[in-house]
C-alpha positions in Angstrom: 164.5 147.4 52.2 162.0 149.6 50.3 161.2 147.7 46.9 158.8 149.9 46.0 158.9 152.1 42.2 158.5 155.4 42.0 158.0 158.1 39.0 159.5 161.7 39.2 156.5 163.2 38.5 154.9 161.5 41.4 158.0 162.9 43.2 157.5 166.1 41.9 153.6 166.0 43.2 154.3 165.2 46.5 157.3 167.6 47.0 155.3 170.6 45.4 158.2 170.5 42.4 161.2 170.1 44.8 160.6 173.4 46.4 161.7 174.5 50.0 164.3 171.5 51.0 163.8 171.1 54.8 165.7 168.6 57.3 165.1 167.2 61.6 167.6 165.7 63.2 166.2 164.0 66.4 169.6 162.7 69.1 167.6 160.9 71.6 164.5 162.4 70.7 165.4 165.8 71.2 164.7 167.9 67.4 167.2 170.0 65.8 165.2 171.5 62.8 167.2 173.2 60.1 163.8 175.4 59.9 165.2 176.9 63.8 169.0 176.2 63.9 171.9 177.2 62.4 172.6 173.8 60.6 174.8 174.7 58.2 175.6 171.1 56.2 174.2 168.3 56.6 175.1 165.0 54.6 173.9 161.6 55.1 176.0 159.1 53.1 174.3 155.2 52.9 176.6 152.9 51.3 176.7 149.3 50.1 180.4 148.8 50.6 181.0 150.5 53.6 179.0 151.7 56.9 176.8 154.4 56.6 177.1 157.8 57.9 175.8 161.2 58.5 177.5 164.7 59.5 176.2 167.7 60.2 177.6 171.1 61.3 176.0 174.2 63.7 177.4 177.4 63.8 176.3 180.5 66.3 174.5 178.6 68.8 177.9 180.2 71.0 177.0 182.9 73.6 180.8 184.4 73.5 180.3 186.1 77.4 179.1 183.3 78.9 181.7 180.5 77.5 178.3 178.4 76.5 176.4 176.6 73.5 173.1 178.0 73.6 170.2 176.0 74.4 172.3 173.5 76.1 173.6 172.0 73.0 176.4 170.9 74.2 174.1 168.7 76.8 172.3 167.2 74.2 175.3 165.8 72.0 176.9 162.8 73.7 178.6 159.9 71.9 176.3 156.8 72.0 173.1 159.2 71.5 170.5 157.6 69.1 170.4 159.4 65.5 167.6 160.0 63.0 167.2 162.1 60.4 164.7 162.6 58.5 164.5 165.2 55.0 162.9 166.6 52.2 160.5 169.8 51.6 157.3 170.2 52.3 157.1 166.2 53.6 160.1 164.5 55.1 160.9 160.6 54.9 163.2 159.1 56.9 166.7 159.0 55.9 169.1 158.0 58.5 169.2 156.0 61.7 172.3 155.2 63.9 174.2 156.9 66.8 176.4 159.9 67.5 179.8 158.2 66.7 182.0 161.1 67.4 182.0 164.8 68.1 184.6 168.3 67.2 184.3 171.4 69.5 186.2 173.9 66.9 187.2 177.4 68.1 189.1 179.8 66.2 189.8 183.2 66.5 188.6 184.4 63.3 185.6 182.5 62.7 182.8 181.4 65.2 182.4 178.4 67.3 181.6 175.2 65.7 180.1 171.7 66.7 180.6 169.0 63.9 178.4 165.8 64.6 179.1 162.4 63.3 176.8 160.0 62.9 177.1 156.2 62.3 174.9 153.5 61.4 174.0 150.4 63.4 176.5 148.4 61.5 179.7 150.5 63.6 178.4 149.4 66.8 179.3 145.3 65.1 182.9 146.9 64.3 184.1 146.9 68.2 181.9 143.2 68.8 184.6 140.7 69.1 182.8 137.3 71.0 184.3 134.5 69.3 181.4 132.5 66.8 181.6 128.8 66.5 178.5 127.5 64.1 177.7 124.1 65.1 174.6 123.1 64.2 173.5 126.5 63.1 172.3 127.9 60.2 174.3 130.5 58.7 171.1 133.1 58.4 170.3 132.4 62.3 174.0 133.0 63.0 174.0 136.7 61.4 170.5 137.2 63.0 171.9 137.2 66.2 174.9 139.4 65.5 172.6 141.6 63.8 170.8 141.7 67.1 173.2 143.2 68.9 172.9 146.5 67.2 169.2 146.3 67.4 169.4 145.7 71.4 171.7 148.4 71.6 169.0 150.8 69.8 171.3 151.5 67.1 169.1 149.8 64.4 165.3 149.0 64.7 165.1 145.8 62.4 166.7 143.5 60.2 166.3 141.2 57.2 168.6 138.4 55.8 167.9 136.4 53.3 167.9 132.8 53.1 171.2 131.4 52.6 170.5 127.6 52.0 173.6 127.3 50.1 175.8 128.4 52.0 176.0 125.0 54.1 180.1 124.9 55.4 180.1 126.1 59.1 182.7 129.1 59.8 183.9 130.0 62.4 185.1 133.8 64.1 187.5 134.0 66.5 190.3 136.9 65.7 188.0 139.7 63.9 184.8 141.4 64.3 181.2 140.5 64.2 181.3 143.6 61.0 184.6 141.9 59.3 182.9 138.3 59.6 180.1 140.0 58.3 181.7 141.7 55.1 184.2 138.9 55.0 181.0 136.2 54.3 179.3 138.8 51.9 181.9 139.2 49.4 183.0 135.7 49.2 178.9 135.2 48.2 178.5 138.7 46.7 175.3 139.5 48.3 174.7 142.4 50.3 175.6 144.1 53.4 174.5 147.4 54.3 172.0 149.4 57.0 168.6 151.5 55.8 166.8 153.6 57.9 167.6 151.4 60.7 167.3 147.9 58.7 170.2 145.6 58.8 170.0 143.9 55.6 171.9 140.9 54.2 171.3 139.3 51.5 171.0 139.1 47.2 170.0 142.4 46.2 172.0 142.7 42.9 169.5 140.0 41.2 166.1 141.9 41.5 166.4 144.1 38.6 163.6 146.4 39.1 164.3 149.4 39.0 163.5 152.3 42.1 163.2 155.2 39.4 164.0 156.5 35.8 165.9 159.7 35.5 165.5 162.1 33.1 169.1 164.2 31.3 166.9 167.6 32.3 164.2 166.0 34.2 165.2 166.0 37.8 168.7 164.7 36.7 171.2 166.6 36.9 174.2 165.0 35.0 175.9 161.8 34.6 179.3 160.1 34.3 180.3 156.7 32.8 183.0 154.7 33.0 184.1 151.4 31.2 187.3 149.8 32.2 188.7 146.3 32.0 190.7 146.5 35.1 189.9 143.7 37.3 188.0 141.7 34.4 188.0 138.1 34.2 187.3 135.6 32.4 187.7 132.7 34.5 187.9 131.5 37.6 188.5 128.4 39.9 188.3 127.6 43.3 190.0 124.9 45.1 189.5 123.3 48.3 189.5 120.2 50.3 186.3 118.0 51.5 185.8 116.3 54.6 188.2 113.8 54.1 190.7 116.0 52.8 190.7 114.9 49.3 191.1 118.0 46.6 188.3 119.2 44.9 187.9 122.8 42.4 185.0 123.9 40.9 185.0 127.1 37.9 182.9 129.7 36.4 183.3 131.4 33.2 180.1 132.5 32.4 178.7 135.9 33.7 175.0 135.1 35.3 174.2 138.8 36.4 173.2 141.7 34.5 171.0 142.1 31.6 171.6 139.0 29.3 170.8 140.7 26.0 174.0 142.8 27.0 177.7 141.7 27.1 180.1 141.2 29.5 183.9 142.2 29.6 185.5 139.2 28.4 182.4 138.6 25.3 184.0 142.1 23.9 187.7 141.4 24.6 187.7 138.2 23.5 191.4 137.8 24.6 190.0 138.5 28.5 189.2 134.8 28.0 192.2 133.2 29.0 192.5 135.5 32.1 191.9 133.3 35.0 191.8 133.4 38.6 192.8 130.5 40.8 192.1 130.5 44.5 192.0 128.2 47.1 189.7 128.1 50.0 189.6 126.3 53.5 185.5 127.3 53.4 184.7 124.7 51.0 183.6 120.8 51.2 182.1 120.1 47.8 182.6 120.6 44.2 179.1 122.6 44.4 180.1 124.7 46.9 183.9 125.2 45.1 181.1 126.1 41.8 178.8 128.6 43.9 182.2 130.4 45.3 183.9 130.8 42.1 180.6 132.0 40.4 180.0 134.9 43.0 183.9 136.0 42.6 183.7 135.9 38.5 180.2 138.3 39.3 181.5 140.1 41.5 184.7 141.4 39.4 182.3 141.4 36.2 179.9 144.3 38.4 183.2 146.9 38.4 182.8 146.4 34.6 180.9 149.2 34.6 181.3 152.0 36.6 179.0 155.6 37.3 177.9 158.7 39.3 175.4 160.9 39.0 173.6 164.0 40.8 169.4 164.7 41.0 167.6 167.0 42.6 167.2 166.0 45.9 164.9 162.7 46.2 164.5 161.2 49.5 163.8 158.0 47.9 166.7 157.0 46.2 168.3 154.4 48.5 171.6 151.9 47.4 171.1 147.9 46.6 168.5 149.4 43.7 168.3 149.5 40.2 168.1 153.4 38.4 167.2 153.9 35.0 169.0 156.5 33.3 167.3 158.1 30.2 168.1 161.5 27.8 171.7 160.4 26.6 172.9 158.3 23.8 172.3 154.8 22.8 175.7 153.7 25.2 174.7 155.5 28.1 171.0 155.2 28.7 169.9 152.0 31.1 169.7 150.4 34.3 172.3 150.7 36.6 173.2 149.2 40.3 173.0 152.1 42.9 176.0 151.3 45.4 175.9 154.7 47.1 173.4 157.8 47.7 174.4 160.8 49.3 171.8 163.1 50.5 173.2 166.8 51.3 171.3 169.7 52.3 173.4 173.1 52.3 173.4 177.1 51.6 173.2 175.8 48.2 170.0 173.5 48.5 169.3 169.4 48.3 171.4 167.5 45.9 171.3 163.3 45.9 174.5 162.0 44.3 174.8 158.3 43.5 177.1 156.0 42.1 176.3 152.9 39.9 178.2 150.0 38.8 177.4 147.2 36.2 178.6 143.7 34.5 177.1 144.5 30.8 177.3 147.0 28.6 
């Protein structure tokens, strides 16, 4: 994950003010430059809650008399094919790194031949991994390791990075369900992270390093912005239950929010009444009060982040990435501040390079 900080006037520097928006696709190493072909779209979508993607389009690579994409295209497009992309102007960072997941041959007879590319990240290739996971003795960051290693073998990802997960102590164990559902499954019940960068698998506590990537400027490379506040889903309580090792019942509660700027409040401090709304939940995961704690304490977070909810659009910055902070400046008093990026889309058409995002957030 890039931690780095950046400045839109540094931005601005290095991409000669935003001028000239340029894209390579590379499918097994073979370059498709939007500079030479007919790339009509392209849009790479990296998510937090969900797998990453990337679809492009090419029209009138079709030689009509001879049946045929030109320049062998249709040769160089097979399902399984690694993925990058890379985009910007002037200099290009990386932004995308998977496989072709799936392919359309469109014909009509009133418009020309089309090929419509898919792309997926590193994380689809864990959705059709089914091998049965027993813990034992393991711990619980060596155990996603090696499922993240799968995708790396495969060549559908080139690193990874988990995060220590001491606390996390209870074995699991996978049998009916994907290596990707385990994978999502164990992230939300911990809220931490699960997503796929530029070819890094990363899992882990990303909400809890505030600092932000960038500030964005109303006017100033920002393009416009949307908020939303909504008490659906709020808390203000909730328990977990459980059973230890020799079956007696234990629970554990959280009704504090710990994430989010603390000089801020969270739903339930400004509808008081949102108090006495409590969850109760039992789970076969947990052995100790602590852990019966730890759970409820990610779940109460984890509702209190939809709290806040966001979108925006930029020019197009290469940079912007989700599992980072953005600061958001030009607006009124309720509207400027920091907010968690959960999703960047980076699309380059007849009309230019746009990033959209959405945010979310516990305070307000």
């Amino acid at each position: 994950m890039d931690k780095s900080t950046y400045t839109f006037q540094a931005l601005s520097e290095k991409y000669e003010d935003f001028r000239g928006p340029a894209f390579t696709i590379l499918v097994d190493n073979k370059e498709l430059s939007s500079t030479e072909m007919p790339i009509v779209r392209l849009e790479v979508k990296l998510s937090e809650s969900m797998i990453s993607s990337c679809i492009f389009s090419v029209e009138s690579l079709y030689d009509n008399e001879k049946s045929k994409w030109i320049n062998n295209l249709e040769e160089t497009i097979k399902v399984g094919a690694k993925l990058e992309v890379s985009g910007g102007y002037t200099k290009q960072e990386k932004l995308f790194y998977g496989f072709v997941f799936e392919y359309n041959l469109e014909h009509s007879r009133d418009k020309p031949p089309r090929l419509v590319v898919k792309g997926m990240d590193g994380l689809a290739f864990l959705t059709n991994c089914y091998e049965p996971i027993y813990h034992g003795n393991k711990r619980p960051k060596a155990v996603v390791e090696e499922i993240f290693f799968k995708a790396v073998r495969a060549g559908y990802a080139k690193s990874t990075q988990v995060d220590n997960m001491e606390n996390l102590v209870t074995p699991l164990v996978k049998e009916v369900t994907s290596d990707y559902n385990y994978l999502r499954k164990l992230s939300q019940m911990y809220n931490l992270s699960l997503l796929a960068v530029r070819g890094e698998l990363y899992f882990g506590d990303l909400i809890s390093n505030s600092t932000a990537l960038i500030s964005l400027t109303l006017g100033a490379g920002l393009l416009d912005f949307r908020k939303r506040i909504s008490l659906h889903t709020q808390l203000g309580k909730v328990e977990v239950r459980g059973k230890d090792i020799n079956q007696k019942r234990i629970v554990g509660s959280a009704d504090k929010v710990t994430v989010g700027d603390t000089k801020k409040k969270w739903a339930a401090q400004i509808a008081p009444a949102y108090k006495n709304v409590v969850a109760r939940e039992y789970n076969e995961c947990v052995r100790t009060e602590a852990e019966c704690t730890r759970m409820a304490q990610c779940r109460l977070n984890a509702q209190a982040m939809e709290f806040v909810k966001g979108e925006g659009r930029c020019v197009g910055i290469p940079e912007l990435i989700p599992g980072r902070y953005i600061n958001i400046k030009g607006m009124d008093d309720m509207t400027v501040g920091s907010y968690y990026m959960d999703s960047v889309t980076h699309t380059f058409s007849r009309e230019g390079y746009y990033t959209d995002f959405t945010v979310k957030g516990a305070r307000v």
